[in-house]
N, C-alpha and C positions, 0 to 999 in steps of 0.2 A: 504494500500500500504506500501512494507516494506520500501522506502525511506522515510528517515523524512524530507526532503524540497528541492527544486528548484529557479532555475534561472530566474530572470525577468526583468523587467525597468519599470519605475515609469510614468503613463502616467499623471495624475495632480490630481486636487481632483472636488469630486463634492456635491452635496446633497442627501440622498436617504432620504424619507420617509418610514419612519416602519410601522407595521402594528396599532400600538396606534396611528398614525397622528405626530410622535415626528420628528423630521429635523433632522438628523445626518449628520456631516459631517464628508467624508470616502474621500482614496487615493486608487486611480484606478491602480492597477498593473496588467500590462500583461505577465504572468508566463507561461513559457515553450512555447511549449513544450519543452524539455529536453531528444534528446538521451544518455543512457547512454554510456559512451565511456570506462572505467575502473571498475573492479572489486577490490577493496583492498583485501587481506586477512591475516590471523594473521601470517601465516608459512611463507607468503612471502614477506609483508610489517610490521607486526610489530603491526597493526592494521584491522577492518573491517571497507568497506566502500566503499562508490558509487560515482562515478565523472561523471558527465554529462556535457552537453554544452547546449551552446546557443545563440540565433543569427545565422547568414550565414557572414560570412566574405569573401572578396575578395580573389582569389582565390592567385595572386599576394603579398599579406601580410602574407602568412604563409609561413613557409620553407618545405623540404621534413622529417623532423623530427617531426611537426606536422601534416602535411598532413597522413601521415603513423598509425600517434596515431589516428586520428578521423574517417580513416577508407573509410567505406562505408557512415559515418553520413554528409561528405561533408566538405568542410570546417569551422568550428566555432568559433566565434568570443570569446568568453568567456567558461573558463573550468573550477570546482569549485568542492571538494570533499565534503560529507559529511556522517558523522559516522553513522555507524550503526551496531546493532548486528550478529555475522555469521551465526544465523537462519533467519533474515529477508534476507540478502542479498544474501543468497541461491538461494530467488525465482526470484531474476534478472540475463538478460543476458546479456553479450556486444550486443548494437544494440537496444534494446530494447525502444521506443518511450514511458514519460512517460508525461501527460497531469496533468493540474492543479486540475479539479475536482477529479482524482486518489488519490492525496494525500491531498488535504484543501475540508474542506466541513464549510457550516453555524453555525458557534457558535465556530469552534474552535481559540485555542490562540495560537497565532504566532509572534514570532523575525523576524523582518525585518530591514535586516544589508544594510547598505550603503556609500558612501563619501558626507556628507555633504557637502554643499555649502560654495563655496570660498570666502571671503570677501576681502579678501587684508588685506593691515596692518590696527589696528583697536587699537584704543585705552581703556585705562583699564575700562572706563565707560561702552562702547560698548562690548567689549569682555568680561567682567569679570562681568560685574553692579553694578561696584563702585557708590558710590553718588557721588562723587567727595566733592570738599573744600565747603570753605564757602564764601558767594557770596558778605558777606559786611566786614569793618573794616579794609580795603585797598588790603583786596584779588582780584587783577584785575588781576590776571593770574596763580589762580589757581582753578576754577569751572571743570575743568575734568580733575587736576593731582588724579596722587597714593596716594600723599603724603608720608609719612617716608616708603625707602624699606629696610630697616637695623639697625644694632646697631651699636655703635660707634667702639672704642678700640675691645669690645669682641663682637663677633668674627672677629669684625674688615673688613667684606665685608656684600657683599648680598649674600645669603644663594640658593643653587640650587631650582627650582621652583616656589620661589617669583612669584608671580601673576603682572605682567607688562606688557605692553604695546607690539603688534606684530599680525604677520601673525593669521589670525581669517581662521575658518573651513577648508573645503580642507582637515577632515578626515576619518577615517573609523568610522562608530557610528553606534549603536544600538537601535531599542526602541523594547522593551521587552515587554511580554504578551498583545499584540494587539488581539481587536475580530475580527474574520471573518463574515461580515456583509452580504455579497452575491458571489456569485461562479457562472459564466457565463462559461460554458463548451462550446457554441460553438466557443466564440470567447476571448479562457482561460483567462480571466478577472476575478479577484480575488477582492473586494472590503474592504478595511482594514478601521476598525472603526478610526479616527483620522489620523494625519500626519504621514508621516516617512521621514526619514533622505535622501539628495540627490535634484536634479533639477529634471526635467522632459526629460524624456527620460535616466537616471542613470540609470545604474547597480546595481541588487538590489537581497540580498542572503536572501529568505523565507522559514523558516522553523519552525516546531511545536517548541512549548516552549520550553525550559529548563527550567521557574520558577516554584516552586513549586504550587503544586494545577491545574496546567494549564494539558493541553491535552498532553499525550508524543505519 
């Protein structure tokens, strides 16, 4: 399939048994399908590439500006581009319905992009994995500070980036070269060797690797 990846959400994780008897545990994504809704092309975007949707949105929450864009595909809740070469994107049209087993099959490797879980404010221990202080010699309240965030005189403040204390997940994150453990076509279930980033029921961008060695 000339697209290289699709729209999904994260349904939780589970066990599967392999064929040696070995336990892995995989994260269950339900991908697509995915109308496509846009053609990119270089003469007239700058670029090649495919935009699909997914989900059904309320018909009430979109205006006539996306109603318009998504066509005949109904209303959709989420729209998401993804590159691709002007020979592969050729063989797609507007409208075109593209399912999970079309483009992931068993053994390939896949990025699967998401918004990490929110934590609230989280201190350097929790957010960073600081050891924190020392616990004797009259240290009674410093067991989870930073300790020193700066220099004195030169430069005289704390420096952009210093690792401190604050708002924890709640962003976009990747985990990169994942295996494709199982492909359930009739009911588009995609089974990912290990975790990925997001709650259950997140928004979740799958598509073939970009690291090296991996499946393109």
């Amino acid at each position: 399939m000339a697209i290289p990846g699709l729209l999904g959400k994260k349904l939780g994780m589970v066990q599967v048994i392999g064929e040696d008897g070995a336990v892995v545990g995989c994260t269950v994504l339900e991908v697509g399908p995915c109308p496509v809704t846009q053609i990119m092309t270089e003469s007239r975007d700058g670029y090649s590439g495919v935009q699909v949707g997914f989900g059904e949105s309320p018909p009430w929450r979109i205006n006539n500006a996306e109603r318009g864009h998504t066509g005949a595909n109904g209303p959709l809740k989420h729209l998401a581009v993804f590159h691709a070469g002007a020979e592969e994107v050729g063989e797609l049209e507007v409208g075109t319905v593209v399912s999970a087993s079309e483009v992931f099959s068993v053994g390939d490797r896949v990025d699967v992009q998401g918004v990490s879980k929110g934590k609230g404010f989280a201190g350097v221990v929790k957010r960073h994995g600081f050891r924190g202080g020392p616990r004797t010699h009259g240290q009674s309240d410093r067991h989870r500070a930073p300790g020193s965030v700066g220099a004195g005189t030169t430069p005289g403040r704390v420096l952009k980036g210093t690792r401190m204390a604050g708002r924890m997940g709640g962003k976009t994150t990747t985990s990169m070269n994942l295996e494709v453990v199982n492909v359930n076509a009739d009911r588009h279930l995609v089974y990912i060797k290990g975790s990925v980033p997001g709650a259950t029921n997140g928004l979740v961008r799958i598509r073939q690797t970009k690291r090296r060695g991996g499946k393109r």
